[in-house]
Each structure stands twice: as C-alpha cells, then as structure tokens.
Short mmCIF file of the C-alpha atoms (twelve columns), coordinates in Angstrom:
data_MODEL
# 
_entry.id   MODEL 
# 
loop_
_atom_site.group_PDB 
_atom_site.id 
_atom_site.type_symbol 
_atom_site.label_atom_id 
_atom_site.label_alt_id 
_atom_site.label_comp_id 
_atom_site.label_asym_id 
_atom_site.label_seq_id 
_atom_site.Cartn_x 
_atom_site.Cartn_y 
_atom_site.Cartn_z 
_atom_site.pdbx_PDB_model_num 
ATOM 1   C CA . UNK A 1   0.000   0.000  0.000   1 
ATOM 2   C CA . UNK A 2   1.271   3.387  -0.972  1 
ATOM 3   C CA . UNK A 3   -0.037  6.590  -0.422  1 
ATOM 4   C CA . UNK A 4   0.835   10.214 -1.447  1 
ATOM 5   C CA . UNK A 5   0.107   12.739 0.854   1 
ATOM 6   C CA . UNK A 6   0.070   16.673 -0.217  1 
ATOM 7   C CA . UNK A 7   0.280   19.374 2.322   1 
ATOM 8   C CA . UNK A 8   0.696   23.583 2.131   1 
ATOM 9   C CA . UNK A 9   -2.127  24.631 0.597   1 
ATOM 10  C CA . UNK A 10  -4.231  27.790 1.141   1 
ATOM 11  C CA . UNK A 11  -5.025  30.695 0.383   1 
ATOM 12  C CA . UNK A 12  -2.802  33.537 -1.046  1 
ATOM 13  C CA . UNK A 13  -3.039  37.117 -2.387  1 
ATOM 14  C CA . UNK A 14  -1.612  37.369 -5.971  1 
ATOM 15  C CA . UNK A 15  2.171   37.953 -6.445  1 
ATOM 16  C CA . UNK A 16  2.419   36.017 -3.138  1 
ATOM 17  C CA . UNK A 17  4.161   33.106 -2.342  1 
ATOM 18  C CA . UNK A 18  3.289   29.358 -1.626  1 
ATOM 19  C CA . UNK A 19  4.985   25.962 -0.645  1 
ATOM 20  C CA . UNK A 20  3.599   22.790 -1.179  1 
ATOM 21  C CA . UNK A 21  5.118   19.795 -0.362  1 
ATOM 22  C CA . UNK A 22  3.853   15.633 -0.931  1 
ATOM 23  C CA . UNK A 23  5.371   12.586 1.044   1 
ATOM 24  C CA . UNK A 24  5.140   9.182  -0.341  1 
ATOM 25  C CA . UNK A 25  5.175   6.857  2.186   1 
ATOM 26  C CA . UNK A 26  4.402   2.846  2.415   1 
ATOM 27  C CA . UNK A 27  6.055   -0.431 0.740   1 
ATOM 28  C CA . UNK A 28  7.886   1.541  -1.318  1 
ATOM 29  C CA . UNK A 29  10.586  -0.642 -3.668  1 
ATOM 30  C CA . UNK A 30  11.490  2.562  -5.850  1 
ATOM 31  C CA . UNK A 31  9.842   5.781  -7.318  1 
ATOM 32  C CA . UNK A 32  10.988  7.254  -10.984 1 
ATOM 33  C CA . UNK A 33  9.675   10.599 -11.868 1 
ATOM 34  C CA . UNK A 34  7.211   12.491 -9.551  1 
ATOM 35  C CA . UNK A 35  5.149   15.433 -10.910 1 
ATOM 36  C CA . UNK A 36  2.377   18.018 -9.129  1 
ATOM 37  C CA . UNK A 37  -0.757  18.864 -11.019 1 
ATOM 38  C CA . UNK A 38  -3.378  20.638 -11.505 1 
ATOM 39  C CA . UNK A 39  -7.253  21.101 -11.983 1 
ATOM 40  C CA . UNK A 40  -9.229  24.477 -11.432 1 
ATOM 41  C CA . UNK A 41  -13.026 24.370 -12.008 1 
ATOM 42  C CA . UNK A 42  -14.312 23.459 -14.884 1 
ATOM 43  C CA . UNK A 43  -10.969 22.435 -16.599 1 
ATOM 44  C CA . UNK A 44  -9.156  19.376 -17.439 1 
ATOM 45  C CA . UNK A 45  -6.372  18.471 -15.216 1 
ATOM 46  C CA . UNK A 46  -2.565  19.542 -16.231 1 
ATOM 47  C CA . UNK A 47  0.382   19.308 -15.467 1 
ATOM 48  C CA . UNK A 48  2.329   21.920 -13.502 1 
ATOM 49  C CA . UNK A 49  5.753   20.507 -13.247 1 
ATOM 50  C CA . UNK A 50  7.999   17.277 -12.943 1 
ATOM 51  C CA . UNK A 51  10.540  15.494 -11.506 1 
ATOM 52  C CA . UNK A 52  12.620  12.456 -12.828 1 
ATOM 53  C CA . UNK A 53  14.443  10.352 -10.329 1 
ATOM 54  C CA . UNK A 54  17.863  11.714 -11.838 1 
ATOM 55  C CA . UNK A 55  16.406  15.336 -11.177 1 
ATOM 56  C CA . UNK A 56  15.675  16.325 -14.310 1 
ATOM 57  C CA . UNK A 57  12.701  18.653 -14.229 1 
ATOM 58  C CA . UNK A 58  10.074  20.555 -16.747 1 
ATOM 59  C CA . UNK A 59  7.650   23.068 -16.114 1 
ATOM 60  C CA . UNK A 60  4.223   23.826 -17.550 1 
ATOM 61  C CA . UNK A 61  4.488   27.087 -20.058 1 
ATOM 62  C CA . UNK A 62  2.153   29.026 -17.410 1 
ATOM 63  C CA . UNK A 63  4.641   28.567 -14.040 1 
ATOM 64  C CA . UNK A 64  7.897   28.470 -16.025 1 
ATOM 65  C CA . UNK A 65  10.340  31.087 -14.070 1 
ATOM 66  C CA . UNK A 66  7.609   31.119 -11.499 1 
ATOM 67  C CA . UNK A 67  7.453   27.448 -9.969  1 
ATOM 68  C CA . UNK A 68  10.455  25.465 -8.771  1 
ATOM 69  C CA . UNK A 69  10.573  21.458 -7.898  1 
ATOM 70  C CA . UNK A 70  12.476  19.892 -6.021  1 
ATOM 71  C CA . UNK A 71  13.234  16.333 -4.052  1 
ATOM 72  C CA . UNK A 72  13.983  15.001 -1.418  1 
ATOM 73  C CA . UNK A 73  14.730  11.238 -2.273  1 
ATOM 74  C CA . UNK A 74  15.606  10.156 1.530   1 
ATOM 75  C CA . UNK A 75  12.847  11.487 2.498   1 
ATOM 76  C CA . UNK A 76  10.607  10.667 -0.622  1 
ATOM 77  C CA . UNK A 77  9.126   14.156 -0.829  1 
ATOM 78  C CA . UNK A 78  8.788   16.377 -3.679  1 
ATOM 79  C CA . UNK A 79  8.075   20.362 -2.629  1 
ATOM 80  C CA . UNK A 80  6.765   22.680 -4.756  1 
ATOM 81  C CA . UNK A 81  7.482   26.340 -4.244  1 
ATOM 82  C CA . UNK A 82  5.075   28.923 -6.276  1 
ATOM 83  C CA . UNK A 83  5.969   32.388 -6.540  1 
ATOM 84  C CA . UNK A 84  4.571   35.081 -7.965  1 
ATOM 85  C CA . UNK A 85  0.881   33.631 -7.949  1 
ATOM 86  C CA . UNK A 86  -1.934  34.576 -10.445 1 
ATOM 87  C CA . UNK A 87  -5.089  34.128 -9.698  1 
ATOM 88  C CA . UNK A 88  -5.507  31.847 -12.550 1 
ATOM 89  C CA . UNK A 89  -2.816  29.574 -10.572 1 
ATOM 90  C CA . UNK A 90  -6.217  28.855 -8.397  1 
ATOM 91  C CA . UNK A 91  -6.726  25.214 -8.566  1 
ATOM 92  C CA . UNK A 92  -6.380  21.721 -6.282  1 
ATOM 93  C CA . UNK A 93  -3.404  20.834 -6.702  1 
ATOM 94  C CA . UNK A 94  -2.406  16.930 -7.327  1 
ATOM 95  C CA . UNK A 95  0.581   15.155 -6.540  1 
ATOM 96  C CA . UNK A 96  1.603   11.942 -8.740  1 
ATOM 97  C CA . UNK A 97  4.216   9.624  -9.015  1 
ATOM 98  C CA . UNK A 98  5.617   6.716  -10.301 1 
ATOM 99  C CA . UNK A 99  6.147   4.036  -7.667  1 
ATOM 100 C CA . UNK A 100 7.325   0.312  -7.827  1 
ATOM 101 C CA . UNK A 101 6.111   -2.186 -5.126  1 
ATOM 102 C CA . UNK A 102 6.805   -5.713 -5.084  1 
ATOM 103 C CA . UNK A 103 7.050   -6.459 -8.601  1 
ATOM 104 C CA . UNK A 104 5.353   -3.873 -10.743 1 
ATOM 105 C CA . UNK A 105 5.337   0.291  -11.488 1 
ATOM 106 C CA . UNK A 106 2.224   2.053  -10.941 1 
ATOM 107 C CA . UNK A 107 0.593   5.649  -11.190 1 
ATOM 108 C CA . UNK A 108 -0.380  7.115  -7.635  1 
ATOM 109 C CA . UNK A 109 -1.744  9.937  -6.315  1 
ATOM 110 C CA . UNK A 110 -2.259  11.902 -3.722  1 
ATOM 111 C CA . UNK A 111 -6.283  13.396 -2.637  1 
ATOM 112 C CA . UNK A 112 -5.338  17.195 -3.505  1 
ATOM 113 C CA . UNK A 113 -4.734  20.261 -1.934  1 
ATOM 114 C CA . UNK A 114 -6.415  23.636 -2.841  1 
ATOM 115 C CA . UNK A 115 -4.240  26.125 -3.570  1 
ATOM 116 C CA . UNK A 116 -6.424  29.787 -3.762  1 
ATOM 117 C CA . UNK A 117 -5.400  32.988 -5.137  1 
ATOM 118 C CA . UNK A 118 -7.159  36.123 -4.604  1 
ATOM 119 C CA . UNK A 119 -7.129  39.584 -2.903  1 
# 
C-alpha cells in the first residue's frame, strides 16, 4: 500500500508566495519521476511541473520562471514552491508519481490540496 500525501495549501493574495510539499510513504521498492498537477473548475487536469528520479525537471508554459521542484529522495518528498501567484494559478493541486512495489510500477496519487489565489 502506498499513499501520497500533499500538504501547504491555502489561500494567497496574488504575487504572493506558496509551498507545497507531498510525502510518499508505504512499501515503497522505488519511485521514478514524480510530478504536481493541476485542476481548477471546470478544466481538465494539467500538469504543472515534474521530476525524474535523476532530477531532471520541466515546467508547464504558465509557471515556467515562477514554480520550482524539487526532491527530497531520503525522504521521498517532492516540494513545490510557487511564486509570484496569479489568480488563474487557483486550482487543487495533485501530486503523482511513479512508484514500484513488489514487482510492478504504478501511477499514484495523492487526494489534492487547494491552492487559492485572490485579494
């Protein structure tokens, strides 16, 4: 059993600043690339930005020069800092990654955290 757990959201006025931060935790074997994501009302979820376990990373076009991911792999945490927030950056924000237990990879994620921008 694996979970993902997000933390850090709230709300924010816009050009402000935000951390959020997801822990994988459980019978873990390995985890490749982790991402965050994102889904505001009304649109289809998308990606925000990514991880691969050699710490490459790539950034939606909206957050480039904004966003910046990062890992932790002893701790098996991937934070998300957001600067500069928009209100259209308004949205729950997902975390995913790719995790292999026993003897197979799978796609997990996390239940969300809302992330609100407004004055």
């Amino acid at each position: 059993q694996v979970q993902l757990v997000e933390s850090g959201g709230g709300l924010v006025q816009p050009g402000g600043s935000l951390s959020l931060s997801c822990a994988a935790s459980g019978s873990i074997g390995s985890i490749g690339a982790m991402r965050w994501y994102r889904q505001a009302p009304g649109k289809q979820r998308e990606l925000v930005a990514s991880i691969t376990s050699a710490g490459s990373t790539n950034y939606g076009g909206s957050v480039k020069g904004r966003f910046t991911i990062s890992r932790d792999f002893a701790k098996n945490t991937v934070p998300l800092r957001m600067n500069s927030l928009k209100p259209e950056d308004t949205a729950v924000y997902y975390c995913n990654a790719d995790i292999f237990t026993r003897d197979r990879w799978s796609s997990d994620w996390g239940q969300g955290t809302q992330v609100t921008v407004s004055s």
